[in-house]
Each structure stands twice: as structure tokens, then as C-alpha cells.
DOKOLDO-418770 format. One record per residue (C-alpha): residue number from 1; residue in three letters; x, y, z. Coordinates in nm, 4 decimals, padded with zeros to 6 digits. Example, Ala and Ser with C-alpha at 12.3 -4.5 7.8 and 13.67 -1.06 7.14 Angstrom:
BEGIN
  pos  code         u         v         w
    1   Ala   01.2300  -00.4500   00.7800
    2   Ser   01.3670  -00.1060   00.7140
REM end
This chain:
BEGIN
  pos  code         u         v         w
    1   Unk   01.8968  -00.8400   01.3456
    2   Unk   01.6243  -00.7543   01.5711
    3   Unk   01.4415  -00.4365   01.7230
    4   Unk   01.7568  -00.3212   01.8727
    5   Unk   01.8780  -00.3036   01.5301
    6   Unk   01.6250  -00.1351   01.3673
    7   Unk   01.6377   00.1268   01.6558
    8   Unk   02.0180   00.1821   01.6147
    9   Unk   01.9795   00.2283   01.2216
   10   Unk   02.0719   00.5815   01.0561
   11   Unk   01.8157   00.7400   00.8646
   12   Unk   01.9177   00.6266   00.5029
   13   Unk   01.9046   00.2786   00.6564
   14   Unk   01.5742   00.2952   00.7766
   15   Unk   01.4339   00.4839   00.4846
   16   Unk   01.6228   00.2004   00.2244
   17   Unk   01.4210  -00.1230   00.4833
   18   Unk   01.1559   00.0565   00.5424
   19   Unk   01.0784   00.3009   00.2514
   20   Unk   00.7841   00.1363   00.0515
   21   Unk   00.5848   00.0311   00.3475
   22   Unk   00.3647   00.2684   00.2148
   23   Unk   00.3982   00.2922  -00.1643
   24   Unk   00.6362   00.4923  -00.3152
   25   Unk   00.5976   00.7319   00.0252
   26   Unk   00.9467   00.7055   00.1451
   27   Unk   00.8947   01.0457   00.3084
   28   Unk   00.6469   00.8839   00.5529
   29   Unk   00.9160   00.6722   00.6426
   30   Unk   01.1660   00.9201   00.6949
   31   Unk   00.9193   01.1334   00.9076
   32   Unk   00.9077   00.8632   01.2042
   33   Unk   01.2301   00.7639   01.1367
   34   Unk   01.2646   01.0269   01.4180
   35   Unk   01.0425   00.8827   01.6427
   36   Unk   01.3196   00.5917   01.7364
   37   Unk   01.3422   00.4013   01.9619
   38   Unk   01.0417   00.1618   01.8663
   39   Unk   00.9045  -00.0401   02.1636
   40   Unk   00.8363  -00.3057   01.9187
   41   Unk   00.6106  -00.4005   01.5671
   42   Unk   00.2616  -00.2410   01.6793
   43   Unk   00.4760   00.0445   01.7679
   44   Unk   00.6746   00.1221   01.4504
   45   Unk   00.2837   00.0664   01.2977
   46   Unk   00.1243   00.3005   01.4921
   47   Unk   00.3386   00.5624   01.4291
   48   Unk   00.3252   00.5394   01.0369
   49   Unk  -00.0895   00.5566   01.1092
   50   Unk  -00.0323   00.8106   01.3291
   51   Unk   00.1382   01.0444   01.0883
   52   Unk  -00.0967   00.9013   00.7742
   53   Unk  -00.3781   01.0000   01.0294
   54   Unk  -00.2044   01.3507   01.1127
   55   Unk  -00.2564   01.4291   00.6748
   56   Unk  -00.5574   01.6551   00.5641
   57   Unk  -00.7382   01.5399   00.3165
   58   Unk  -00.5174   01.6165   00.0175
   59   Unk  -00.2050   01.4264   00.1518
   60   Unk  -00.4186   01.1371   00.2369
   61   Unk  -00.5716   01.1601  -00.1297
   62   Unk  -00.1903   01.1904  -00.2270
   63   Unk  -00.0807   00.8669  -00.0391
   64   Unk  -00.3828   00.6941  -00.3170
   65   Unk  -00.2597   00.8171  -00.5948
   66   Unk   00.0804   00.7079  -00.5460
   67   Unk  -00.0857   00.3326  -00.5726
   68   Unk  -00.0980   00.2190  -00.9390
   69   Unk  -00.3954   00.0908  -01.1067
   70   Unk  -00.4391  -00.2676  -01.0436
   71   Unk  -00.3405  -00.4369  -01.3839
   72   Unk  -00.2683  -00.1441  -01.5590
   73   Unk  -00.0257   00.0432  -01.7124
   74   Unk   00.2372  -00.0010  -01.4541
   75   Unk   00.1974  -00.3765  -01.4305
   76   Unk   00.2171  -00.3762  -01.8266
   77   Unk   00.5155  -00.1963  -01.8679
   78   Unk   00.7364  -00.3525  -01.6019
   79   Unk   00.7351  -00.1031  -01.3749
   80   Unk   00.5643  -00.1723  -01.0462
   81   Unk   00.7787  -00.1578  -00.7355
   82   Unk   00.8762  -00.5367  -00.6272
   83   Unk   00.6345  -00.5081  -00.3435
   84   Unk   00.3214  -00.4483  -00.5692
   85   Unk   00.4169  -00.6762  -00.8279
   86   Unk   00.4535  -00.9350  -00.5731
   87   Unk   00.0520  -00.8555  -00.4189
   88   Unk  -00.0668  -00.8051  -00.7371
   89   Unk   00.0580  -01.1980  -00.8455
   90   Unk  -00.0686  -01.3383  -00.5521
   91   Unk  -00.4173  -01.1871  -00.6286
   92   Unk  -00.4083  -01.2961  -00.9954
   93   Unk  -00.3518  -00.9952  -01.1670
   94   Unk  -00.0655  -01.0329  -01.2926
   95   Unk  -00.2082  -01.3868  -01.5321
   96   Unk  -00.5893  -01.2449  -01.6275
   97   Unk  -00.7885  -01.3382  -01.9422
   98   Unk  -00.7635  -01.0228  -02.2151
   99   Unk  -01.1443  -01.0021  -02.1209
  100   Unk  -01.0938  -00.9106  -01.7355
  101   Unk  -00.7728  -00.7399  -01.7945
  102   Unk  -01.0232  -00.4835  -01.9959
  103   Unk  -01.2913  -00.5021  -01.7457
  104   Unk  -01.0716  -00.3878  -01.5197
  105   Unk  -00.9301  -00.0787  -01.6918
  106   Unk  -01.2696  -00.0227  -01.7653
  107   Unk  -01.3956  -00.0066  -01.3751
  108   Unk  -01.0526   00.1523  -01.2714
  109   Unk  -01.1276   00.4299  -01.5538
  110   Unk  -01.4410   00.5231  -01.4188
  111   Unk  -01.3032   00.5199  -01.0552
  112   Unk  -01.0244   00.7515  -01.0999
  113   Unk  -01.2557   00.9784  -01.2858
  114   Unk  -01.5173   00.9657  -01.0357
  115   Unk  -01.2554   00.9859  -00.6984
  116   Unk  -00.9344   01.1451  -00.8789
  117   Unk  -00.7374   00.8959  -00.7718
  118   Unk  -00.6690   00.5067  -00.8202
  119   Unk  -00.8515   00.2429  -00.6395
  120   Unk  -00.6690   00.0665  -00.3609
  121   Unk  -00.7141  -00.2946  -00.2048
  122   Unk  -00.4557  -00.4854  -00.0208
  123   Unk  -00.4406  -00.7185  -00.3111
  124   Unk  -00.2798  -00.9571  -00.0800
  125   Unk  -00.5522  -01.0353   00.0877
  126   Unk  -00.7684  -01.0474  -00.2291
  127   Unk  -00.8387  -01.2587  -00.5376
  128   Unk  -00.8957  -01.1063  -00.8891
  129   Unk  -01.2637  -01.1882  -00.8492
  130   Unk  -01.3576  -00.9767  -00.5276
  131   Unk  -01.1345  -00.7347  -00.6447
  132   Unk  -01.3404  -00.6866  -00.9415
  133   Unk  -01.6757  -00.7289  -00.6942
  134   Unk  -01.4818  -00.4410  -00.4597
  135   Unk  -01.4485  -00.1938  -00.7004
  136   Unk  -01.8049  -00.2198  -00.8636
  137   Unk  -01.8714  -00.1963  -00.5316
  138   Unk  -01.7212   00.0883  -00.3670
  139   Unk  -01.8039   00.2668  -00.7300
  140   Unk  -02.1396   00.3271  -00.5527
  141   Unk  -01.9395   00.5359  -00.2503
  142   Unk  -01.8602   00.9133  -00.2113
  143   Unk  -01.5974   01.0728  -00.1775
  144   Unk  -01.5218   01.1117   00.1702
  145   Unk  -01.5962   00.7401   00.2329
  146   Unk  -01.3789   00.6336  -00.0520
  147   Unk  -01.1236   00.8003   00.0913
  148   Unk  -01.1728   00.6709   00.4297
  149   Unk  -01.1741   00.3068   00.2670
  150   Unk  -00.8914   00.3800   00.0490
  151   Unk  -00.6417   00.4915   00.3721
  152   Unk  -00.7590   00.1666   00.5573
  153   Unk  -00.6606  -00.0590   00.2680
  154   Unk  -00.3084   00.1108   00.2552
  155   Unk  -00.2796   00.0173   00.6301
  156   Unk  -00.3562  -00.3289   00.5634
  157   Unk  -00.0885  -00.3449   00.2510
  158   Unk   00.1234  -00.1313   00.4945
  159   Unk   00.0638  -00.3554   00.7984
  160   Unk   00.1541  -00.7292   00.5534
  161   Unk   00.4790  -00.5044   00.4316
  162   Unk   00.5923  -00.4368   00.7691
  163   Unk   00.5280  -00.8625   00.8889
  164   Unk   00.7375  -00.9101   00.5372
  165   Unk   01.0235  -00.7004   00.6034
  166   Unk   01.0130  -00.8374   00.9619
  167   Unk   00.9651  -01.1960   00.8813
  168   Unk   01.3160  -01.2070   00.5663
  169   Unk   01.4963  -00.9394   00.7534
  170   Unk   01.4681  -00.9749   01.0882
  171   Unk   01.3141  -01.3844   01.1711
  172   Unk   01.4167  -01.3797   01.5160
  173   Unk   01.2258  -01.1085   01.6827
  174   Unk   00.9072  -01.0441   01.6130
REM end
């Protein structure tokens, strides 16, 4: 499959590829999904940061919360979406000691209460140690700039989704 593929694909198609690019936002998806043909990658990209851009500040703050505490309750209970599962093992959160395991319920506590919504890291391109670091961190920010930092790390996570997808699905045409 390549580009020309992706360009020819009906909507359900695109949304079931394409649909947690941007966790558990398939409606993002869907939105650009309209916006085919795609010139390439970058292009496909822009256009999800174009319409994540386009949000006001409470669909932004909405795109956050649909992240799940790193380590938490989802992680726990089985329940993360493949994609997070897999970021969260290759940062180390998925094996942590019962000590940072509670540290870090502890800091993501007092970050959702402080922000009203979950703290977000492309895990992929962390370790459990400046994630920890990160969030003691960014504990220190306000609101506005947590927010601003919290939409550039779901571009990252959305940017290594998007070279995953296109890397197993697609190896030919990148």
C-alpha cells in the first residue's frame, strides 16, 4: 500500500488506520479524512495540527484528558489502547518498583488537580526517570503554558503514531 492508497480509502477505512493517532480522538481523524488527497506524510500531519490548532481552549484541554495517567488506573486494569500500552513499556512504566508506581500517582494527583486534566509526555521518547523529573517539573507551570506543552507532546506521540502506522502498514512509501 502506499499514499495512493491511503488517498483512495473510504472514511471508515481511514478512521479504523488512522483513528488513535491522537488518543482515543477518532473524530479528529474523521474531520481531515475530508481533506484527501494527501500530498504525502508531512501533509496528512499538518492537517491533524491544523485542525488540533483550529480547537479553543476547551477542545484542546479535551484532546488531554482523553490521555490516561501514566501508570495508573488504566495501565492497571488492562485497559490502555495498544498504542499507549506499547509507549508506556518502552518508557518503563509498565515494570516500576511499588515505590515509583506511588510516586507517580502521587505527582499525577496533584497535576490533574492543579490543570484538570492528565499530564501528557510522548512516553516514547522518554524514560520513567525524566518522566518523573518532567512532571515535577512542569508542576511549577500555569495553566496556559501547560496546555501549550501538553498539545505539543500529543503532536510528538501523534507524529511517532503516524511513522508507526506508516512504517507496518505501508513500508514502501514513505
Amino acid at each position: 500500500m502506499d499514499l495512493n492508497a491511503v488517498n483512495s480509502m473510504n472514511y471508515e477505512e481511514f478512521v479504523d488506520i488512522f483513528g488513535n493517532v491522537v488518543e482515543k480522538c477518532p473524530l479528529i481523524t474523521g474531520a481531515i479524512w475530508s481533506k484527501c488527497p494527501f500530498s504525502s506524510v508531512a501533509d496528512l500531519e499538518a492537517s491533524i495540527y491544523e485542525f488540533i490548532d483550529s480547537l479553543p481552549s476547551s477542545g484542546k484541554e479535551g484532546i488531554l484528558r482523553c490521555h490516561p495517567d501514566l501508570a495508573g488506573r488504566e495501565l492497571m486494569s488492562g485497559t490502555l489502547t495498544p498504542e499507549s500500552l506499547n509507549e508506556q513499556n518502552q518508557a518503563g512504566l509498565t515494570s516500576l518498583s511499588q515505590t515509583d508506581r506511588e510516586a507517580l500517582n502521587v505527582l499525577n494527583s496533584q497535576y490533574k488537580t492543579k490543570f484538570v486534566f492528565p499530564f501528557v509526555i510522548c512516553a516514547k521518547m522518554s524514560d520513567k526517570s525524566q518522566i518523573i523529573e518532567e512532571l515535577k517539573s512542569r508542576l511549577q507551570n500555569n495553566r496556559d503554558e501547560e496546555l501549550g506543552i501538553g498539545i505539543a507532546e500529543v503532536k510528538k506521540i501523534c507524529h511517532l503514531r503516524l511513522q508507526d502506522i506508516f512504517l507496518k502498514v505501508i513500508p514502501t512509501k514513505l
